[in-house]
C-alpha positions in Angstrom: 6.3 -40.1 43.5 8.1 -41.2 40.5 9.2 -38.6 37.8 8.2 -39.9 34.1 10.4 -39.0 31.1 10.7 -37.9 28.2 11.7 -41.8 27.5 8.9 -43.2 29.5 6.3 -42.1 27.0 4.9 -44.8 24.7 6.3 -44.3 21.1 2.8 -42.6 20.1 3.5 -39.8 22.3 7.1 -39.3 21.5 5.7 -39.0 17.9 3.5 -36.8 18.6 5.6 -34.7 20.4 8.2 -34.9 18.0 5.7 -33.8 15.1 6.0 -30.3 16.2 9.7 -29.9 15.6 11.1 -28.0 12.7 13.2 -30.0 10.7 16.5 -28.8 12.0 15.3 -29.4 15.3 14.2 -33.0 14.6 17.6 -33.6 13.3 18.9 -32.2 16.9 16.7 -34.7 18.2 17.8 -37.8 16.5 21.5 -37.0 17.4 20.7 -37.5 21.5 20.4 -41.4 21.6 19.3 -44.0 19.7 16.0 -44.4 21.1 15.5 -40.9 20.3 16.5 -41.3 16.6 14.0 -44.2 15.4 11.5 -41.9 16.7 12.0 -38.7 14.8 13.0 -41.1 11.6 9.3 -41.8 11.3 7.8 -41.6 7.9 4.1 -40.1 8.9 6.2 -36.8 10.4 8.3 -36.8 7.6 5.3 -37.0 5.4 3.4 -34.1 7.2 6.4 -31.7 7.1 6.4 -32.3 3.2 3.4 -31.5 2.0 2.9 -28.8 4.6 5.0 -27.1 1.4 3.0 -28.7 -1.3 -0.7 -27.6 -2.5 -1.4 -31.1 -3.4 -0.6 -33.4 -0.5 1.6 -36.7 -1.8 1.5 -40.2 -0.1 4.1 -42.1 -2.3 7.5 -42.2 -1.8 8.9 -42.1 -5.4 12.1 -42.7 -5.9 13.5 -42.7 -2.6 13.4 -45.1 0.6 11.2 -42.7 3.2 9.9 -39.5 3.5 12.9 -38.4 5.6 15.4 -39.2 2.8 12.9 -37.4 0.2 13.2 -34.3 2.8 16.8 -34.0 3.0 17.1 -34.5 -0.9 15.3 -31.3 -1.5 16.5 -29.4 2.0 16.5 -26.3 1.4 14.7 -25.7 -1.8 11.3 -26.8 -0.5 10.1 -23.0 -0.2 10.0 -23.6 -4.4 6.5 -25.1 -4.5 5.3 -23.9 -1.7 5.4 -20.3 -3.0 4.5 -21.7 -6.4 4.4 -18.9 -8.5 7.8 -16.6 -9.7 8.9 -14.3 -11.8 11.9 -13.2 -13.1 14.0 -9.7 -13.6 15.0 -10.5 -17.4 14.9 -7.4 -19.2 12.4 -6.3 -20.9 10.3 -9.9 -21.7 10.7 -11.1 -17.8 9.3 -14.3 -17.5 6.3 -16.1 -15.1 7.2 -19.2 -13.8 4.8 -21.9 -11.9 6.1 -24.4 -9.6 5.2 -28.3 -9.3 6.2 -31.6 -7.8 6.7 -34.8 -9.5 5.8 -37.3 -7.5 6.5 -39.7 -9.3 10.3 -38.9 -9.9 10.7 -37.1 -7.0 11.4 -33.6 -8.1 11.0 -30.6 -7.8 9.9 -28.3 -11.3 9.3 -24.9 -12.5 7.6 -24.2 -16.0 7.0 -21.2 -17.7 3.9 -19.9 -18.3 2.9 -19.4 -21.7 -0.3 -18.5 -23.7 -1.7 -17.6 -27.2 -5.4 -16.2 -28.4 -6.5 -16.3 -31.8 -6.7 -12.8 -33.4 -10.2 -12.3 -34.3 -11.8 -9.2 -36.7 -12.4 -6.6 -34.0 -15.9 -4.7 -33.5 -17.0 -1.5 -33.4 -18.4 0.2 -29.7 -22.0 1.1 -30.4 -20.9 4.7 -28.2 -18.2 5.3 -30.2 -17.5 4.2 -33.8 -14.0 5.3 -33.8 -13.0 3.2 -31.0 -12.5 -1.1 -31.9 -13.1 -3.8 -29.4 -10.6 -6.5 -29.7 -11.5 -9.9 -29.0 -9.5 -11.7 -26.7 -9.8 -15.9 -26.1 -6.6 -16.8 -25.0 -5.5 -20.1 -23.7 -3.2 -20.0 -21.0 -0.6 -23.7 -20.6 2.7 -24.5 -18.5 5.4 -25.3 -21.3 5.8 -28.9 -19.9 8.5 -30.0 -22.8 11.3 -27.6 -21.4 11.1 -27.0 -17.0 13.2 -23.7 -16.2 14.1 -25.4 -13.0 14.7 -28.7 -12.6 16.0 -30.1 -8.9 16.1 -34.2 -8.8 16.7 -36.2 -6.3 20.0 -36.5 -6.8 21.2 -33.3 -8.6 24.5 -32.8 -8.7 26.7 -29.7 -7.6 28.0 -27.3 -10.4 31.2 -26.5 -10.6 32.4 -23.4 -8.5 33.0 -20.3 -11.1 35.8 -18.9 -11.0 36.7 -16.0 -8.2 37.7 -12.9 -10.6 38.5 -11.2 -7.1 40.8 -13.7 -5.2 41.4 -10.9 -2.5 37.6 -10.0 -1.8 37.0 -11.2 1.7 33.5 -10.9 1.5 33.9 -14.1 -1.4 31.4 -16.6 0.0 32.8 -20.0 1.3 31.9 -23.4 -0.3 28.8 -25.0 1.6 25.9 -26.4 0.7 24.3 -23.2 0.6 26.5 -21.2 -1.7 27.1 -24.0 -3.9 25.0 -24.2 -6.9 22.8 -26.9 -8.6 23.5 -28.3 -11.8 20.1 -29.0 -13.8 19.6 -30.7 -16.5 17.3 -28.3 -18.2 18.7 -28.5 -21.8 18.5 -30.6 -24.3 21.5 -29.1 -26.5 24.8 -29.8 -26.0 26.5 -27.2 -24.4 23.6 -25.3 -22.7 24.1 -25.2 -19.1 22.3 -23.8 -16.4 22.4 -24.1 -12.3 20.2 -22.8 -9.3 21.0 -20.2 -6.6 20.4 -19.7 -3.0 20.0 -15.7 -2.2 20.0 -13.8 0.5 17.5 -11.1 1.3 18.5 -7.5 1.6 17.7 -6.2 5.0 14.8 -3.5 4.7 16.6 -0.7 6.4 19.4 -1.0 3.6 16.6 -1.0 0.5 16.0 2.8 -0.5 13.8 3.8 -4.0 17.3 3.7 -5.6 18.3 0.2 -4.5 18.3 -2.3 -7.6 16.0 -4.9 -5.7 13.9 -7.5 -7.0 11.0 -7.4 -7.0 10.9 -3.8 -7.5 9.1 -1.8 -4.2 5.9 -1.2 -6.1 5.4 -5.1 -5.4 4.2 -5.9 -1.7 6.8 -8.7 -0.7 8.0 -10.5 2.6 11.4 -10.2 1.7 13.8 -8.5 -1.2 17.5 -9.4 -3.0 19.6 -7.4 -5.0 19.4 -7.8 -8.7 22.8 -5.9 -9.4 26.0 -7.5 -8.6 29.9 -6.6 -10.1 31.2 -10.1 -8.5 28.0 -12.7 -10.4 26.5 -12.7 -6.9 29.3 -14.6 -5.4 30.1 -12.5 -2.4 28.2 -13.2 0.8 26.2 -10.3 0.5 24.1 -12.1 -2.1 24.9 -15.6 -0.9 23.7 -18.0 2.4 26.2 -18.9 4.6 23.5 -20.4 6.9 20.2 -22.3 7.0 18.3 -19.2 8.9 20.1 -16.8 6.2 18.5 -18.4 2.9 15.4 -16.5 1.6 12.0 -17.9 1.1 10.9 -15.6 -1.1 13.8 -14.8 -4.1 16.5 -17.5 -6.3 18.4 -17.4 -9.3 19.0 -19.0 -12.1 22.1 -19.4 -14.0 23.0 -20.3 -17.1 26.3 -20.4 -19.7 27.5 -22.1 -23.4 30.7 -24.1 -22.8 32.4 -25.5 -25.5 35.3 -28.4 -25.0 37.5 -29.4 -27.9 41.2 -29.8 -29.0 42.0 -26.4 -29.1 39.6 -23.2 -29.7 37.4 -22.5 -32.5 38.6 -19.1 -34.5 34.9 -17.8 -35.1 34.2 -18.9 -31.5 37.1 -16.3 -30.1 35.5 -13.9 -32.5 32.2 -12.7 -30.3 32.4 -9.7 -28.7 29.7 -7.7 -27.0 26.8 -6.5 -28.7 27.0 -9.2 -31.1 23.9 -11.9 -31.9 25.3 -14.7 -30.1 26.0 -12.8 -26.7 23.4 -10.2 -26.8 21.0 -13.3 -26.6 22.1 -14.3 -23.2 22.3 -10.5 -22.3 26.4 -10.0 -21.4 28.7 -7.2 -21.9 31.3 -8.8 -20.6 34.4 -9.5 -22.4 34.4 -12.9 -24.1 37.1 -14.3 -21.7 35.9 -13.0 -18.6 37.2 -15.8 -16.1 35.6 -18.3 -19.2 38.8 -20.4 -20.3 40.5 -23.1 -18.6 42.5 -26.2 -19.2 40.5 -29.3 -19.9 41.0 -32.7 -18.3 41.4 -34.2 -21.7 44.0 -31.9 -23.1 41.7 -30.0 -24.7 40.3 -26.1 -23.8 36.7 -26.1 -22.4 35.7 -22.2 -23.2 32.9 -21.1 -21.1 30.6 -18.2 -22.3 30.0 -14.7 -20.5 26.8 -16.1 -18.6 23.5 -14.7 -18.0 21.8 -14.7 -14.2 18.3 -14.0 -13.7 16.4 -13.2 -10.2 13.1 -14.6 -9.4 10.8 -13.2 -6.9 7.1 -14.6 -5.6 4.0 -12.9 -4.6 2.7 -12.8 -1.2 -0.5 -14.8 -1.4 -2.4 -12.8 1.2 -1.5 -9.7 -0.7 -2.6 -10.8 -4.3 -5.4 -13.7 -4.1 -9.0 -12.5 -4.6 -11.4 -11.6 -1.3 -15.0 -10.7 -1.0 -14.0 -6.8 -0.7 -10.7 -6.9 -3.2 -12.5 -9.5 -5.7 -9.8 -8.3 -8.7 -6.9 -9.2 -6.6 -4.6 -11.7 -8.7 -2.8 -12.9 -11.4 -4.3 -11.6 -14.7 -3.5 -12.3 -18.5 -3.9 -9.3 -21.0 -3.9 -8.6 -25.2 -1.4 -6.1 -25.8 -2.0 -6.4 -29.2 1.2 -7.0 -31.6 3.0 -7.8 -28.5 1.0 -10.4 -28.0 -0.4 -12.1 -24.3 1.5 -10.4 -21.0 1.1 -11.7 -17.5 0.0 -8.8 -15.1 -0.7 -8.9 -11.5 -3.4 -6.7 -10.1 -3.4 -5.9 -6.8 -5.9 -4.0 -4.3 -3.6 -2.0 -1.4 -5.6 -0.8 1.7 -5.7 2.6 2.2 -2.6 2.8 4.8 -0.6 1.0 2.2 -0.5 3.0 -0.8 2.3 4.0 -2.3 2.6 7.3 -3.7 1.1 7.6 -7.4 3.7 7.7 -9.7 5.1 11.7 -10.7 3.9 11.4 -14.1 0.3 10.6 -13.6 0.2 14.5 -12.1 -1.0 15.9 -15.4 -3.9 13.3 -14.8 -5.3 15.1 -11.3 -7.9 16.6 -12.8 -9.2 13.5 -14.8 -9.0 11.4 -12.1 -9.8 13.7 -9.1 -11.9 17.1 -11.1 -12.6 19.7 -8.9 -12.4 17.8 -5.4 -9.6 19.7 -4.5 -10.3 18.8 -0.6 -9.5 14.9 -1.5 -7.9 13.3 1.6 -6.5 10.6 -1.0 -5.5 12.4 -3.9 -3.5 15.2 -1.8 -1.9 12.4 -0.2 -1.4 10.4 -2.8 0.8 12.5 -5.1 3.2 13.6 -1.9 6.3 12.3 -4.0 5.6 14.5 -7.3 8.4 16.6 -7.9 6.6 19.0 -10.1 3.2 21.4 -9.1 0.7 18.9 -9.8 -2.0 21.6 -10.3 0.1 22.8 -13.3 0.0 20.5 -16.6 2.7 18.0 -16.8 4.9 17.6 -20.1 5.8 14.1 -19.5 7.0 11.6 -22.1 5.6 10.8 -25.9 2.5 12.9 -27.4 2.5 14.4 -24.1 0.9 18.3 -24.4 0.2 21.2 -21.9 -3.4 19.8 -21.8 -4.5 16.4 -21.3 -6.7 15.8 -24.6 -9.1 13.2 -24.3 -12.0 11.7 -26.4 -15.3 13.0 -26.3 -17.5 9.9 -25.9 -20.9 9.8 -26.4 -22.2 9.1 -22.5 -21.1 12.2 -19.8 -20.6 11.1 -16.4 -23.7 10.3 -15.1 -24.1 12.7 -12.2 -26.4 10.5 -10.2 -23.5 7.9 -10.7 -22.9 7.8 -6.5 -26.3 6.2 -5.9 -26.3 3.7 -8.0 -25.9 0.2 -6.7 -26.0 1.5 -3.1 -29.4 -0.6 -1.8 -28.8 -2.4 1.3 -26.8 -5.7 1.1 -25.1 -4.2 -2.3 -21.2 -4.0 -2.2 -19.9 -1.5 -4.0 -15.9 -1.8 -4.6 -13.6 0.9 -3.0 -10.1 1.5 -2.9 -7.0 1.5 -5.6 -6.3 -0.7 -8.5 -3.0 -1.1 -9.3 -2.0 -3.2 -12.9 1.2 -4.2 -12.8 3.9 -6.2 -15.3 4.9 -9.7 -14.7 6.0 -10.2 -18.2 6.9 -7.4 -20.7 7.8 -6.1 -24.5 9.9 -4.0 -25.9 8.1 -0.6 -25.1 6.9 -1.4 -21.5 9.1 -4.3 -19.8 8.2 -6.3 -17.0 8.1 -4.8 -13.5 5.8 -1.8 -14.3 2.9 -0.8 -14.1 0.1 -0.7 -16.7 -2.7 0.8 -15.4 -4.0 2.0 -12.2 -7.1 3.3 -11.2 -6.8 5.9 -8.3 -10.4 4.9 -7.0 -12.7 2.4 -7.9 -15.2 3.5 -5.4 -17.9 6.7 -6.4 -15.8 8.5 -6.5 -14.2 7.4 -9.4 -17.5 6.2 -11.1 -17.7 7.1 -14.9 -20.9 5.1 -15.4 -22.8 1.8 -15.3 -22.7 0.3 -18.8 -25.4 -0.4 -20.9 -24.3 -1.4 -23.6 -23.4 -4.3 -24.7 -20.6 -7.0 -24.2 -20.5 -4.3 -21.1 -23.8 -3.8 -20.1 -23.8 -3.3 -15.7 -20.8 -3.1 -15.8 -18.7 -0.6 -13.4 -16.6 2.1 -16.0 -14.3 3.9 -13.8 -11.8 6.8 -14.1 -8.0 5.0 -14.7 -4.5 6.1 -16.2 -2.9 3.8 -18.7 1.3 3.7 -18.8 2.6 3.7 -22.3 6.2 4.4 -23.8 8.3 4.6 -26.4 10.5 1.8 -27.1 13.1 0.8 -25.1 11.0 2.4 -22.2 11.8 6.1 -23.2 9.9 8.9 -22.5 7.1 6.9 -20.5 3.9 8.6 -19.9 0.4 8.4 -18.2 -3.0 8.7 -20.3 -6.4 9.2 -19.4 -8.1 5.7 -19.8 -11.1 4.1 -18.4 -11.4 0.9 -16.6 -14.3 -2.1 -17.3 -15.0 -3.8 -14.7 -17.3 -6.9 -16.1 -16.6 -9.3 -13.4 -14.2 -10.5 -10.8 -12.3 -12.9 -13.8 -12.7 -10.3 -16.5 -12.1 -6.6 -16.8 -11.4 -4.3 -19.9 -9.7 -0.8 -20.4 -10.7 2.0 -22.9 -7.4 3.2 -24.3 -8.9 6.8 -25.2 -6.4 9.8 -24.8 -6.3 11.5 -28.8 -2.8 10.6 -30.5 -2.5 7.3 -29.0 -5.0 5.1 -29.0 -8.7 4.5 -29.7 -9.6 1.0 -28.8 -10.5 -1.2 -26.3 -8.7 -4.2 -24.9 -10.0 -7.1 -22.8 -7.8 -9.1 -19.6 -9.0 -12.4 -17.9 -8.2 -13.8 -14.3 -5.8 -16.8 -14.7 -6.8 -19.8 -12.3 -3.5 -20.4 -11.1 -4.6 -23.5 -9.0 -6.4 -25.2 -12.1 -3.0 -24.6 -14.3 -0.7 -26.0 -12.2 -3.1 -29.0 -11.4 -3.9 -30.0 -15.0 -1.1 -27.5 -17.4 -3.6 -25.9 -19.2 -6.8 -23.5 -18.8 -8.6 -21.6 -21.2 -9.6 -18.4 -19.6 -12.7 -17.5 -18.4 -14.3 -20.5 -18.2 -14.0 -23.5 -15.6 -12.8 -25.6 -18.4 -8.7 -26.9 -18.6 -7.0 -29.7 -20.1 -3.2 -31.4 -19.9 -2.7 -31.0 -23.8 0.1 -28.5 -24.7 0.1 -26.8 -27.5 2.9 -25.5 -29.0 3.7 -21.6 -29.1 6.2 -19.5 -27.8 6.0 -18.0 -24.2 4.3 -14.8 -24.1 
C-alpha cells in the first residue's frame, strides 16, 4: 500500500493543518520547501491568528499587502490589544491606559483613560444630618487627540542609549527584542518617547520587598521589576528571546532633546528638584550619559528621562460573575482630587492575602465578639502587633477606634434576610484597590476593603432612599496624609446598590462625615465607541476636553 504525505494532501488540508501552528512555527514551516511556503503564506490563517488577539475581529488589510505582512509588522507587540487594559507605576497620579487597533492605518494604540463629573450641591442622609451625600455623574472617554502608545506599521527603531556601564556583562545585546520603538506620540518638538520589551521576574525571586509591578496585592500571570540602577538595559529587565518577552508588563520611555549650534546657558542650568525635571520625575544629574556630538556640528543634549512600567489585569480574575458580580474596573469621586480609576476585585477564600497590619485596630468593627472566626484569625497572620490590643496607626489615629453613632443599630435579625430559596446572597472579600492616584493615596493601593460581604458582615438592608434594599456592610477605608505618610485604616461602611454602582460611608469622627458614590466602567463599550457615561447603557465617540483623572 502506498504511503500518502504530508505533500499529497490537497491544499485545503495542508491549510488546515497548518492553521494550528503558532506563528513561529508556521515560519519553520515555510522555510522546508517551496511548496510548503505558499501554503503557510495564506491570508485566511494569517487572518485567524490576528484577531485571535483583537476583541473586535478585522477583515481589511489596511495598509499593508496581506495579513502575513500585517503580522510580522506588529510581531511581538500583539499581546498589547489583546490584554487591552494597562496601568502604569508613575508615582503618585499612575495612569490607566486602554488599548485599540486601527484598522484602517494599521496600528496599534493605547489612550488614556480620562473622566470628569459635574460637581453638584450635595444632600443631606435622612439617618444622619451631619453626614452629605455627594452626587456623582461622571463621564468616562479615551483621550483620542494624544495615544500614549503608538506602534505603526512601520515604526522605526530608537536610537540605542547610551551604556553608562561599558563593563557590565549582563548589558543586553542589540536585537529586535531589546531594541526600542520610536513613536511618534508628540506633537512638540523635542518630546520623545519609545516602547520597551520586559522581561518577567521569576516568582521564586519576587519576595513582599521586591519593587515589582504590579505590586503583589494585584492577582497577575506574570511580574517585572520597576526599579532599575542601569534604565532597564541589562538583560535582567530585557528579552533576549521570543519565549522570554512578557505578555503581561512594557514600558514606556520618554526624554527632551535639544539640537542646536552649541548649548543653551539656561538649558545647562537645571538641576534636580527643579520645575522642569521634577516634571519628568529624575534625580539624575543633568548630563547623565545626555550629550553627544551632533551630525550637523551642532550638540544634541538629551534630558535625564523618565520610564514608566505598565502592567494588565488578568481578565478571569477581575471581570464580573454571577457569584463575584462587583468584580471590575470601577470609577470613583474622591472629591477635590477629582475621578480615580479603582479595580475591585473578589479573591476566593484560598486566595486571600493577609489583611493589611494596620486594619488590626479595626477587628473589632469588622469581626465584634466572634473571636472563633476561621477568617478573621487567619486573616490578620501577618500583623506584627497584638491585634486584640488597639492599634496607634497613622493620622487621627487614637487608642480607641471612634466611630459615629448612626441612627439604625445593626439589625440583629440581619442574617435572615434575603435568604428564601433561589436568593443569592454575596459572600466573600471585597478588595478596592488604586489604578490611578493623588497626592495623599497614590496609585497601587488600596482604598477600601470589606473583610466580608456575606452575614456576617451585614450592617443592614437600606431603607432609605437613593439606598433603599440595598446591602450596607462592615468595610475599612485607607486614608493618609500627604505624600502617603502616616496611612491609616477607618471604620467605614460599604453600599452595595447594584452590580454597576456601590457607595461607601466615610464615618470614623475626625475625618470624615460623608458619603461618596463609584460606578462600574464598561470597558468593552469605551474602547468600542471612546466614550461612556456611567451607569447607563448610553456612550458616544465625542471627546470632550479635560484633563485625565
Amino acid at each position: 500500500m502506498a504511503i500518502s504525505t504530508l505533500m499529497d494532501l490537497p491544499s485545503e488540508l495542508i491549510q488546515h493543518i497548518l492553521a494550528y501552528l503558532e506563528p513561529v512555527h508556521l515560519a519553520n514551516v515555510a522555510q522546508t520547501c517551496r511548496h510548503l511556503q505558499i501554503e503557510s503564506y495564506d491570508n485566511q490563517i494569517w487572518l485567524r491568528l490576528i484577531n485571535r488577539y483583537l476583541p473586535t475581529p478585522i477583515s481589511r488589510l489596511g495598509p499593508m499587502k496581506s495579513f502575513r505582512e500585517l503580522y510580522i509588522a506588529h510581531h511581538p507587540h500583539w499581546f498589547l490589544p489583546q490584554n487591552r487594559i494597562w496601568f502604569g507605576d508613575t508615582e503618585p497620579s499612575g495612569k490607566l491606559l486602554v488599548t485599540r487597533y486601527d484598522e484602517d492605518n494599521g496600528s496599534i494604540n493605547a489612550y488614556t483613560v480620562v473622566a470628569r463629573t459635574p460637581r453638584g450641591l450635595p444632600i443631606d442622609w435622612e439617618l444622619d444630618p451631619d453626614v452629605q451625600i455627594h452626587t456623582f455623574n461622571p463621564k468616562v472617554w479615551l483621550d483620542l487627540h494624544q495615544p500614549v502608545v503608538k506602534l505603526q506599521v512601520d515604526s522605526r527603531r530608537a536610537e540605542r542609549p547610551p551604556d553608562d556601564y561599558p563593563s557590565d556583562r549582563s548589558y543586553a545585546s542589540e536585537s529586535v527584542y531589546t531594541s526600542e520603538i520610536l513613536m511618534d506620540t508628540f506633537v512638540d518638538s523635542g518630546l520623545y518617547s519609545s516602547f520597551m520589551l520586559c522581561r518577567n521576574l521569576p516568582a521564586a525571586a519576587i519576595t513582599e520587598g521586591t519593587s515589582v509591578w504590579p505590586p503583589l496585592k494585584y492577582p497577575a500571570h506574570g511580574r517585572t521589576r520597576n526599579d532599575s540602577h542601569n534604565r532597564f538595559n541589562s538583560t535582567g529587565h530585557k528579552p533576549t528571546r521570543h519565549d522570554e518577552v512578557s505578555q503581561t508588563n512594557f514600558r514606556l520611555r520618554k526624554w527632551v532633546e535639544y539640537t542646536g549650534r552649541r548649548a543653551t546657558p539656561s538649558l545647562l542650568s537645571f538641576g534636580p528638584g527643579e520645575p522642569f525635571q521634577s516634571t519628568f520625575g529624575a534625580d539624575l544629574p543633568f548630563f547623565a550619559a545626555g550629550t553627544n556630538l551632533h551630525a550637523g556640528g551642532g550638540v544634541r543634549i538629551r534630558m535625564p528621562e523618565d520610564i514608566t512600567t505598565y502592567a494588565t489585569l488578568p481578565g478571569g480574575n477581575f471581570a464580573p460573575t454571577p457569584q463575584k458580580p462587583w468584580q471590575g474596573i470601577w470609577v470613583g469621586d474622591y472629591s477635590a482630587h477629582g475621578c480615580e480609576f479603582l479595580v475591585i476585585h473578589q479573591p476566593d477564600k484560598q486566595d486571600e492575602r493577609p489583611l493589611p497590619s494596620g486594619m488590626g485596630r479595626l477587628r473589632h468593627w469588622l469581626y465584634g465578639d466572634r473571636r472563633g472566626s476561621d477568617s478573621s484569625d487567619r486573616s490578620f497572620t501577618s500583623a506584627a502587633e497584638d491585634l486584640d490590643e488597639p492599634v496607634v496607626t497613622g493620622q487621627g489615629s487614637s487608642s480607641q477606634a471612634e466611630t459615629r453613632t448612626l441612627s439604625h443599630p445593626p439589625d440583629a435579625h440581619a442574617q435572615d434576610n434575603n435568604t428564601e430559596p433561589g436568593h443569592f446572597t454575596p459572600s466573600g472579600r471585597l478588595e478596592a484597590m488604586k489604578l490611578t492616584g493623588d497626592p495623599y493615596m497614590p496609585r497601587g493601593e488600596y482604598t477600601f476593603i470589606a473583610p466580608e460581604i456575606g452575614d456576617a458582615g451585614l450592617v443592614r438592608i437600606a431603607e432609605e432612599e437613593p439606598f433603599k434594599g440595598a446591602r450596607v456592610v462592615k468595610s475599612a477605608g485607607h486614608i493618609a496624609n500627604r505624600g502617603f505618610r502616616d496611612d491609616s485604616y477607618m471604620a467605614c461602611q460599604l453600599i452595595l446598590i447594584s452590580p454597576n454602582r456601590i457607595a461607601q460611608l466615610w464615618q470614623e469622627i475626625g475625618h470624615f462625615g460623608h458619603i461618596s458614590f463609584f460606578h462600574r466602567v464598561d470597558i468593552d463599550t469605551l474602547a468600542r465607541n471612546g466614550m461612556v457615561q456611567t451607569g447607563t447603557a448610553a456612550s458616544s465617540a465625542t471627546v470632550p476636553e479635560s484633563s485625565a483623572a
